[in-house]
C-alpha positions in Angstrom: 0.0 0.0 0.0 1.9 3.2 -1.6 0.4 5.7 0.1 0.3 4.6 3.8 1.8 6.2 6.4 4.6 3.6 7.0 6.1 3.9 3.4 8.9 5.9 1.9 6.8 8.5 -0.7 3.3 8.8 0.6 1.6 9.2 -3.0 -1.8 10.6 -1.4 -2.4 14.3 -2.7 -1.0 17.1 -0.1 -3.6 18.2 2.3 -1.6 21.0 5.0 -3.3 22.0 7.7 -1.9 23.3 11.2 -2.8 22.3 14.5 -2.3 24.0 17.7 -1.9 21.9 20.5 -0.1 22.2 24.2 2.0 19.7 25.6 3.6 19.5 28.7 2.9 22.8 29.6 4.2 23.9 25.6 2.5 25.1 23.1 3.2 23.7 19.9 1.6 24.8 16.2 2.5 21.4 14.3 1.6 21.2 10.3 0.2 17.7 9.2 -0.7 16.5 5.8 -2.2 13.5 4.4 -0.2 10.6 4.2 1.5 10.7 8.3 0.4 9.3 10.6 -1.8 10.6 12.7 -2.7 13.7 10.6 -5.5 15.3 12.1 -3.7 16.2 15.3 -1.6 14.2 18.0 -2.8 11.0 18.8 -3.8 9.5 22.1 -1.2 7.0 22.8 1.5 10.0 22.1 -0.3 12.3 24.4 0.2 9.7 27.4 3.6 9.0 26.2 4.8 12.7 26.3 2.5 13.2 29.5 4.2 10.1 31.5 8.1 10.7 29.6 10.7 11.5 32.3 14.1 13.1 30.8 17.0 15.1 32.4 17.9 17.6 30.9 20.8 16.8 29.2 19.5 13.6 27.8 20.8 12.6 24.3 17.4 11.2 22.7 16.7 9.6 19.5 12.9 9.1 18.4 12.1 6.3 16.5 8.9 6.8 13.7 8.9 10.6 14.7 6.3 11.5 11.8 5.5 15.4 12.2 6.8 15.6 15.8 4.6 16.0 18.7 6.9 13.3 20.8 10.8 14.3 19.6 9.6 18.2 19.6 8.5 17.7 23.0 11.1 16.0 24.1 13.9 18.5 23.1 12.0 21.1 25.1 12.0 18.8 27.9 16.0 17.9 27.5 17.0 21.5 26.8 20.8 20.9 26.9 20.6 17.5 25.4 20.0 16.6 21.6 16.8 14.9 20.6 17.5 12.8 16.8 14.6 12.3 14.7 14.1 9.3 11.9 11.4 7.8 9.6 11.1 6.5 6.8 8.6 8.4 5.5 9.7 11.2 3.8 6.9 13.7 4.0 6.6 13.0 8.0 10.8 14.2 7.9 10.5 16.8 5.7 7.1 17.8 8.2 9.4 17.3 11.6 11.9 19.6 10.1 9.4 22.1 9.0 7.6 22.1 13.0 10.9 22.7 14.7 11.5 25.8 12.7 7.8 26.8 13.3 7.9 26.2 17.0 12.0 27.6 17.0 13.2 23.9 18.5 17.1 23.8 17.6 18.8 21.2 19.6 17.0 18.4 16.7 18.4 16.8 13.8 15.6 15.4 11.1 17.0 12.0 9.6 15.1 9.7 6.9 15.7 6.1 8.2 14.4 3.0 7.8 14.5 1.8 11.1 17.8 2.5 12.5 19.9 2.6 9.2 20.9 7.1 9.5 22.1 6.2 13.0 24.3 3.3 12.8 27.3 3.9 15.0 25.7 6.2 17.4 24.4 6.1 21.0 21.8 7.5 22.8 20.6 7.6 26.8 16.9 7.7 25.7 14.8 6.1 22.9 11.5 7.1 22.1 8.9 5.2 20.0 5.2 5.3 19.7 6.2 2.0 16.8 4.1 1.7 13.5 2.0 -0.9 14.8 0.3 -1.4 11.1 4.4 -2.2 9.8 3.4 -5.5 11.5 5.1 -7.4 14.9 8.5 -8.1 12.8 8.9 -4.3 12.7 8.3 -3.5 16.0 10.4 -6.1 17.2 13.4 -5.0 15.6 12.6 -1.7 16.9 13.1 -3.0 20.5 16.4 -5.4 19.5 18.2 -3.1 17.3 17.3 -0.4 19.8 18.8 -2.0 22.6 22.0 -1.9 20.9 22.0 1.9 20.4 21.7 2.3 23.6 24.3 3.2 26.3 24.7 1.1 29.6 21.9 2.6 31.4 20.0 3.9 28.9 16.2 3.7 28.8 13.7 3.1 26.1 10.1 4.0 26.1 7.2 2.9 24.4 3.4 3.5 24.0 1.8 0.3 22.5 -2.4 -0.2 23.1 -3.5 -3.7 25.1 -4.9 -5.1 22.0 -2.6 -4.1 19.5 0.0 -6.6 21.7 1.3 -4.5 24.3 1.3 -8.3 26.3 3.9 -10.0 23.4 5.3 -6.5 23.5 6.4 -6.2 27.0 7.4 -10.0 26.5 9.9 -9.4 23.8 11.4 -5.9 25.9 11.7 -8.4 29.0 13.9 -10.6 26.9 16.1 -7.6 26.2 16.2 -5.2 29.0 17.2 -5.8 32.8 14.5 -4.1 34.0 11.0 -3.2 32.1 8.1 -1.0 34.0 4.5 -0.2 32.8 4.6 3.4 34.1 1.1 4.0 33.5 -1.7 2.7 31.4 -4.7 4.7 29.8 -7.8 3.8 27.6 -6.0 0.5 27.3 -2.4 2.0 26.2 0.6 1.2 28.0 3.3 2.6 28.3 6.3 0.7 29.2 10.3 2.3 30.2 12.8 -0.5 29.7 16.3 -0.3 31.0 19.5 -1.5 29.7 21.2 -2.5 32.4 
C-alpha cells in the first residue's frame, strides 16, 4: 500500500493543515498532511507518552517513527541541553518534523530519513522514544526493541506506547527478553506505556 503512512513516498495528494496543541505545559503549532500518521492532530497513545516521559535535561534522545513531531519536539523542550534525533522513513513526516521545529523555533534536533535504525548506525543514545508503526506489522516492532537495545548506552532507557490489543502483552514479552528491568509506568484507555532499562 503506496500511500500509507509507513512507506517511503506517501503518493496521497497534499492536504496542509496546522494544529495548535499544548503539551507538557508547551504550546506547539505542528503542520500535518495527508499521508503521516496521525494527521488530524496528535494522537492518544503520544499524548500519554509525552505526558508520563521522564528526561534530564541533558539527555541525548533519539525518536524512533517521529512522523511530524509532537513526541521528539516535546522531548527537546524537555531535555533542553541535550540533543533529541529524529528518523522515519517516510519522507513527508521528515521533511514535516523539520518544517515544526522551525515553526515552533526547536534547535537542539536533527531530522533524519531512516528505515529503522539505518541514519544512526554507529551512534548512542541515553533515551529512545517510539510510539512504533504498529500497522508495519510485529516483525517491525520487534526489531525496533532489538536493534534499539544496541544503540543504547549502559543505562539507557527506552520507552514505548503500544495499546493492550494491538500486543502490548507480546510487546512487554519481547522488551523483557532484552532489557534488565522493564516497567509499565502508567496505562490509559488501554495503552501502556512501558520504560525498559538496559542494564
Amino acid at each position: 500500500m503506496s500511500d500509507h503512512y509507513y512507506s517511503q513516498s506517501p503518493d496521497v495528494k497534499h492536504n496542509r493543515q496546522v494544529h495548535e496543541v499544548s503539551l507538557r505545559g508547551f504550546s506547539f503549532r505542528f503542520m500535518t498532511d495527508a499521508g503521516v500518521f496521525s494527521k488530524t492532530g496528535v494522537d492518544y497513545g503520544s499524548r500519554v507518552l509525552i505526558d508520563a516521559l521522564e528526561l534530564k535535561r541533558d539527555a541525548v534522545v533519539l525518536d524512533v517513527g517521529c512522523g511530524y513531531g509532537p513526541i521528539g519536539l516535546t522531548s527537546a523542550k524537555l531535555a533542553e541541553h541535550g540533543h533529541v534525533t529524529m528518523i522515519d522513513i517516510n519522507e513527508r513526516a521528515v521533511e514535516l518534523s523539520k518544517e515544526n521545529a522551525k515553526l515552533n523555533k526547536v534547535a537542539n534536533i536533527t531530522v533524519l530519513q531512516s528505515d529503522l535504525f539505518e541514519a544512526v548506525k554507529g551512534k548512542t543514545f541515553t533515551v529512545i522514544v517510539t510510539n512504533p508503526p504498529i500497522r508495519a506489522g510485529k516483525t517491525v516492532v520487534h526489531r525496533i526493541f532489538e536493534e534499539g537495545f544496541e544503540l543504547l548506552r549502559s543505562g539507557g532507557e527506552m520507552w514505548v506506547v503500544i495499546q493492550k490489543k494491538q500486543g502490548a502483552p507480546s510487546a512487554k514479552a519481547k522488551l523483557e527478553s532484552l532489557f534488565e528491568e522493564v516497567d509499565e509506568v502508567t496505562k490509559d484507555k488501554g495503552y501502556r506505556i512501558f520504560r525498559a532499562v538496559k542494564g
